[in-house]
N, C-alpha and C positions, 0 to 999 in steps of 0.2 A: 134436180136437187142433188145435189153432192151425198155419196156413197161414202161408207166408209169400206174399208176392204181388210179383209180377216185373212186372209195370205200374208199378208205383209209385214214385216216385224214382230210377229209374235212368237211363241215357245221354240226355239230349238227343237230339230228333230233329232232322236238319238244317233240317224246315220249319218248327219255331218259333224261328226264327232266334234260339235261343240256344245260345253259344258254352260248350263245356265248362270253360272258364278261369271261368265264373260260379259255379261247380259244386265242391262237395268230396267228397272220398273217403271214406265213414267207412262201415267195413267191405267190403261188397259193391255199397255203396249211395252215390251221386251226389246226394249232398243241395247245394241251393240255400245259397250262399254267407252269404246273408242268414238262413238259417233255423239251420244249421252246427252254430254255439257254443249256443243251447237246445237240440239234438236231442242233441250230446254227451251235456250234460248229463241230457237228462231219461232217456236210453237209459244212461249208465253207473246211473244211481240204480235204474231199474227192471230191468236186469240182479243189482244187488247184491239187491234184495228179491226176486225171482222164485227164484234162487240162495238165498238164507236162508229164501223159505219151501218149497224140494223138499229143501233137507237136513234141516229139520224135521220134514214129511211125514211119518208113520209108514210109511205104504203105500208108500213110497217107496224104492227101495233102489237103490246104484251110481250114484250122482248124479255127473253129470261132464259138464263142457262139449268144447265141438268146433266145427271150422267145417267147411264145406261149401262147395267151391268157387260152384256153384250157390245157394245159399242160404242161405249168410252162416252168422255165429255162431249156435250153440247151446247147450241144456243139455239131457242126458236121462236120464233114470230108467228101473230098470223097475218094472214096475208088475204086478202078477199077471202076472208073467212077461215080461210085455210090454213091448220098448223104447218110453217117449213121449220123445217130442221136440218142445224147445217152439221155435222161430224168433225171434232177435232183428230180424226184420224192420222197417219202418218202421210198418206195418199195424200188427203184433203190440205195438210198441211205443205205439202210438197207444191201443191199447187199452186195455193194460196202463195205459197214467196215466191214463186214464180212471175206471178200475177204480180205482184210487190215491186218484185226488181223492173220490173218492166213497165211498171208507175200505171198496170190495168187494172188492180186492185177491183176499183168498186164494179169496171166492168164486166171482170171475173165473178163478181158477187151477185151482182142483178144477174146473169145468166144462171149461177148455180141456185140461189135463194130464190130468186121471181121467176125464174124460167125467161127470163128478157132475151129474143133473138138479137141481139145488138153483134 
């Protein structure tokens, strides 16, 4: 199941003398000002397709997102009984278009959501 990872774009440390005013808020996460308006984007796109393809899913059942003070928006299913839960992370997101531009999407997603050896 997909991690979300707390290293990653979040608070500015005071020794890289950069100022939080350089810095946006989007979701849990402290993305670079410069970086912002693409991360929006690419994170609303790959939230709308990760979302259409668990309501698809067969195996998939009670699909419904959430957030997590700690660790930002979600979505999760159960799955043979079992809650997955996928992390709108910056990591996960990263991934995720990765998987996109390489048209592996959903089989990035049965690996990280069903654990599928594919």
């Amino acid at each position: 199941m997909a991690k979300s990872s707390k290293r990653h774009l979040r608070r500015p440390s005071k020794s890289t003398g950069h100022d939080t005013t350089d810095y946006e808020r989007i979701d849990i996460y402290l993305i670079p000002k410069e970086q912002a308006g693409l991360y929006r984007v690419l994170r609303e796109a790959v939230i709308q397709e990760v979302t259409e393809w668990m309501e698809q899913e067969s195996q998939l059942t009670q699909v419904e997102t959430g957030h997590d003070e700690i660790e930002g928006a979600y979505i999760q299913a159960l799955y043979n009984g079992e809650v997955r839960r996928y992390y709108f992370s910056p990591t996960n997101i990263s991934q995720a278009q990765k998987a996109r531009d390489k048209h592996q999407l959903p089989l990035y997603l049965e690996r990280e959501i069903l654990g599928a050896n594919t």
